[in-house]
C-alpha angles and dihedrals in degrees: 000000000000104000110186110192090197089064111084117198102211117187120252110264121262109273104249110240106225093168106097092044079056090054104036086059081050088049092050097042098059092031082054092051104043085051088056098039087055091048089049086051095046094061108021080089091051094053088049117110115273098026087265108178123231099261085057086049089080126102110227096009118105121300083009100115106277091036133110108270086012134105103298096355114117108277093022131099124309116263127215118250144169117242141194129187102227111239136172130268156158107278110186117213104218127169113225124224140156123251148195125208109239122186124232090229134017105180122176103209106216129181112261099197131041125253147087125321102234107175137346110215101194132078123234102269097012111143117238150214123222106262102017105134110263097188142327134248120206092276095194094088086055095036086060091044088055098055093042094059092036077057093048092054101048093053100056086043082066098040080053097051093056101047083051089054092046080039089068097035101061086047088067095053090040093061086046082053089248093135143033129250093243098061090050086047085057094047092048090055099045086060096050085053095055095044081062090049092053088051093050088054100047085052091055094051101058086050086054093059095037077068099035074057092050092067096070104055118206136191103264090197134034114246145087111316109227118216124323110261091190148043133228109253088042117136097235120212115219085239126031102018103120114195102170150339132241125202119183110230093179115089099010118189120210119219118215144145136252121203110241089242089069095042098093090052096059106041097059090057082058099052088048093064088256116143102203115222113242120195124201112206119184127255105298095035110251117093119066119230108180150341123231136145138252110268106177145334129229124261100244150033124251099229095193088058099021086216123119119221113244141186140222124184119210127188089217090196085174102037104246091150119076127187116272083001113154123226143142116260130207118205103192105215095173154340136238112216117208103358130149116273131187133148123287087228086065097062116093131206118227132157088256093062119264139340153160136203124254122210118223145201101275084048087262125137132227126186113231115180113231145189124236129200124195129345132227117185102301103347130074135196120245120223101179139351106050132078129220105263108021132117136258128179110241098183135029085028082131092075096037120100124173114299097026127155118245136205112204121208093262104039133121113255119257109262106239107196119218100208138043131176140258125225079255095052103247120140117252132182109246125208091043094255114087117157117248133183110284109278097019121136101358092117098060094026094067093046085054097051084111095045091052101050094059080099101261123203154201107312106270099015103073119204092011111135126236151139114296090353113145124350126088132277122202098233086069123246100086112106112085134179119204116185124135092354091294114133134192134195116209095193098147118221 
């Protein structure tokens, strides 16, 4: 082993610990946030309208709205509502469903004979008559047919008209005993066997002149003709060959679909000799399109929806229906006479059920829990718990609590004094926001924000709550020191 004395082994440095310097920075920079989150908090209150303090900045504590002492809360400020005196009404008790515009005939109108199409005599969407002439098929084929078969018959009515005659004549020899019975049993025959003839004839001449008919087609039904499915010049086929479609607009049905739990009630109109009246509104809903009544239900019920088919016929004079056309039908059941109406905005949901605020005679308001009956559109029918004439809040009724004041549309606003008075008789401005002159005040106003957010209150009554007590306002003025009944006004100028 080589030993050198001149080398010299000198142990690694010490590893230099960084980590608390890391932490110490962490430590500053939280501690450096949560010291300016609680000054921001400590003076957003005292920059609010009104130079509320922070203990009036809450939402349900007191002077906060919905507080006592606070806006809608019972001893505040009035607040502004919207009213209505509960009266008596029809409700009509009506059962919902969707529907879809059916007409009463949907005929395609084809060619029956074969031929040529020479002419259509109808324009695409045109409304119809039955048996206007729709359009016209080369007639000459069926025209030549005719008078063979016209020939054909006159000349076994003349082969007829002979063997009658020979016919009469053997039966005179055969009374002389000329000829023998064999030869009167043939003529008599021959004569059988024309008169069928004759009568084969006369069939295929009324075919003859059916097809000579099919040329000029005509509408079987009267309605609206769709598109034209074919052009004149076309070769028509006697089957296959479509030239138009007719759809019957008047009268129009309306299929729809009942749930099974209804179904007792209406049948029972229906026994009675009741046609029950059935509304179509459009889409949406709003606008009504016609008025029918209800014609038939189905035989049976669907068990995968639980719901019965039924039908309701319209005249549709002007044409408001329209084939597959989707709307929501109303079949009225009944109607309620004299029952208690109100507006469906002025119910309220608790957990007790529902309820709605009465307005009293000192403009207050008291909760009273109700029972409704049925419902038509936005009104709703009242089955216990209301009055005829009195009245319920419609609208605001979310910052209202028991024992609010109320402002109804037509009263006279609240008063708000300015001014209110010390134990020594000075004047002082009350709700912490009086309006100064434009830059008053803001120099002593900012040097008095701590001050302000100790919570002040009314003059004379220190730390007690309320709207627009303590704080500062930018027009000046705000700031305001109760003790002992001493006030002090810090309006700059």
């Amino acid at each position: 082993m080589d030993s050198n004395p001149n080398v010299s082994f000198r142990n690694p440095p010490p590893r230099k610990k960084t980590w608390w310097l890391a932490a110490t920075i962490v430590v500053v920079i939280f501690v450096f946030v949560g010291v300016l989150a609680y000054w921001l908090v400590r003076i957003t209150p005292m920059q609010m309208p009104g130079g509320r303090g922070a203990a009036g900045a809450s939402r349900r504590g007191p002077g906060g709205p919905g507080g006592p002492g606070g806006p809608g809360g019972p001893g505040g400020l009035a607040m502004p509502v919207s009213a209505v005196t509960v009266a008596k009404g029809d409700i009509d008790i009506t059962l919902n469903a969707l529907g879809t515009v059916t007409p009463l005939r949907n005929v395609t109108v084809t060619a029956q004979v074969a031929g040529q199409l020479l002419r259509v005599n109808f324009k695409e969407g045109q409304r119809v008559d039955q048996g206007d002439v729709l359009a016209e098929i080369d007639p000459r084929t069926y025209q030549a047919a005719l008078r063979q078969v016209q020939g054909s018959l006159a000349r076994d009515q003349a082969l007829l008209a002979e063997a009658k005659i020979d016919l009469k004549r053997y039966k005179t020899l055969f009374e002389q005993d000329s000829i023998a019975k064999q030869q009167l049993d043939s003529q008599q025959s021959l004569v059988h066997q024309y008169e069928g003839t004759v009568k084969l004839d006369q069939g295929q001449i009324e075919t003859a002149k059916v097809n000579l008919g099919y040329t000029r087609i005509v509408a079987p039904v009267s309605g609206r003709v769709g598109l034209r499915l074919v052009d004149p010049g076309n070769n028509l086929q006697a089957s296959g060959s479509n030239i138009v479609a007719i759809t019957q607009l008047k009268p129009i049905d309306v299929l729809f679909a009942l749930p099974e739990d209804n179904l007792p009630a209406v049948l029972a109109k229906m026994h009675a000799g009741e046609k029950l009246k059935v509304d179509a509104y459009d889409r949406v809903g709003q606008n009504k399109l016609a008025t029918g009544a209800l014609m038939s239900l189905d035989n049976l019920i669907s068990t995968s929806t639980g719901t019965v088919n039924a039908k309701a016929e319209f005249t549709n004079d002007d044409e408001s229906l329209f084939p597959n056309q989707f709307v929501n039908v109303r079949v009225l059941l009944d109607t309620l006479h004299d029952a208690i109406v109100i507006p469906t905005s002025a119910l309220q949901r608790g957990s007790g059920g529902l309820y709605v605020y009465i307005v009293q005679p000192d403009k207050t308001v008291a909760v009273r829990t109700i029972q409704t009956g049925p419902t038509e559109g936005e009104r709703v029918a009242v089955t216990g718990g209301l009055e005829v004439g009195e009245i319920l809040v419609t609208s605001g009724a979310d910052r209202l609590r028991d024992g609010s004041k109320v402002e109804l549309p037509g009263d006279s606003p609240q008063p708000t004094p300015d001014t209110t008075k010390t134990a020594d008789g000075a004047d002082q401005k009350k709700m912490g926001g009086a309006q100064g002159k434009p830059g008053q005040g803001r120099g002593q106003g900012q040097n008095r924000r701590r001050d302000g957010a100790q919570g002040g209150g009314t003059p004379g009554a220190p730390g007690s709550p309320g709207p627009g007590s303590g704080g500062q306002s930018d027009g000046g003025g705000g700031d305001s020191k109760s003790g002992g009944g001493d006030s002090k006004n810090t309006s700059g100028g």
